[in-house]
N, C-alpha and C positions, 0 to 999 in steps of 0.2 A: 586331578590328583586322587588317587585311592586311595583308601582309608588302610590302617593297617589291619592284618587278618583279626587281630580278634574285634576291631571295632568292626568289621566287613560281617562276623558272626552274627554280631550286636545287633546290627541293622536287618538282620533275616530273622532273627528271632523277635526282637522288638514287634514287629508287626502283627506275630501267627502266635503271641501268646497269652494266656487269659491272665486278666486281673482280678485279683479277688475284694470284693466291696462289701461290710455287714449291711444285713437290711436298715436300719436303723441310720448309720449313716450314706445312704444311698436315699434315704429322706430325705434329710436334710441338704447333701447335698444340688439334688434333683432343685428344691424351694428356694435355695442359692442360686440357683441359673435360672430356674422360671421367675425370682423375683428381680431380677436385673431385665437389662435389654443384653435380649443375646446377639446382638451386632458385636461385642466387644472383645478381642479373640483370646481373653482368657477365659471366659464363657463358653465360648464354642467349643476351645482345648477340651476344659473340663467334662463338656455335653460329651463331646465324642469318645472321651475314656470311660465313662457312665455308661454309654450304648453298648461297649463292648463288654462290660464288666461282668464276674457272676457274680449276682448277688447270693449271699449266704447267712444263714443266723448266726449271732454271733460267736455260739459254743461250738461251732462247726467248720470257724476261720483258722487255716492254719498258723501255727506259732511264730512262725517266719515270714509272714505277710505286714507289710505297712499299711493299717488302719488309721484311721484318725485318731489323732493323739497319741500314736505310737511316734517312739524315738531309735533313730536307724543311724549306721556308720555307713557312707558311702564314701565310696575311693574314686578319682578320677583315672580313668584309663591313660591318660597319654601324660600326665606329668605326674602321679600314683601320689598326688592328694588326697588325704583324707578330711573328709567333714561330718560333725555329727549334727543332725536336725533331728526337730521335734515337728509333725505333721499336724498343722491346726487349722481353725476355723476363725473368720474374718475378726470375730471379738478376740481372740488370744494372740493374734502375731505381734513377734517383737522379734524382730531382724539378730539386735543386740543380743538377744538371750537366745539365740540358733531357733523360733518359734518360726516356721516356716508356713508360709497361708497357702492353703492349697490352690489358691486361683493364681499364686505364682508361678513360672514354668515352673521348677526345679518341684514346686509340690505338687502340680497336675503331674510332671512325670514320675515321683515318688509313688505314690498312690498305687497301692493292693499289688505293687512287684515283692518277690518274695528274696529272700535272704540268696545271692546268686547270679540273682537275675542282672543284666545289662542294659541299657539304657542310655537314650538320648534326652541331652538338656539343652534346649537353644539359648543361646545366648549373642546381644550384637556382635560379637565378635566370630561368629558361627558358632558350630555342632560342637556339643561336650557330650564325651562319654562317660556312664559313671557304672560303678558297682555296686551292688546292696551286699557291703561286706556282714555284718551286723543288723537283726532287729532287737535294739537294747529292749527293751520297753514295750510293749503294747498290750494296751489295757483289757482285750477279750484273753490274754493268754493270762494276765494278774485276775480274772474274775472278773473283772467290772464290763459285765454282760447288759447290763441295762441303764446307760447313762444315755 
């Protein structure tokens, strides 16, 4: 079965396009996969979106990127679900309060897509597609350049 044209977009683009990552959190999370075993495939997810990332300093991330601890409105392509997540690190997730861990899919796929951008989220159920309608929040575009 085909996907429909704009998820068929999604999937050409998804591939061939850059992520944006602060240096600072590209520390941390680099210490996050090398302190695990990286057999575990939310580890690997992670590694391979880090490989391809650019890393940047923080005052130089654009406004509309998903940073860590940035809070984003994503829309579902095929049923036009809206959800709003907050992107965090293993100590702050809580499902309940939309605090989404980035070694989840949904937050490895979140990660450094900018306000626009399309995107695939695996789920048992197969392939979700989503949109970065909104970056509410993130903290290098409020100033908070060095946490």
């Amino acid at each position: 079965m085909m996907p429909p044209p704009s998820i068929a977009l999604a999937q050409a683009r998804t591939s061939d396009r850059t992520i944006y990552v602060t240096a600072a959190d590209m520390r941390r999370l680099r210490a996050l996969v090398t302190d695990q075993r990286n057999s575990r495939d939310d580890l690997r997810a992670l590694s391979a979106e880090l490989d391809r990332a650019r890393v940047v300093a923080p005052a130089e991330i654009p406004a509309d990127v998903i940073t860590m601890n940035s809070k984003a409105r994503l829309r579902e392509l095929l049923t036009d679900d809206v959800m709003t997540y907050t992107l965090v690190f293993p100590d702050r997730a809580d499902y309940e309060s939309r605090q989404i861990l980035v070694l989840a899919p949904i937050g490895t796929a979140m990660l450094g897509h900018r306000e626009g951008d399309e995107f695939e989220w695996v789920v048992p159920a197969g392939p979700v597609w989503l949109r970065v309608e909104r970056v509410i929040f993130q903290p290098e575009a409020a100033g908070h350049l060095h946490r």
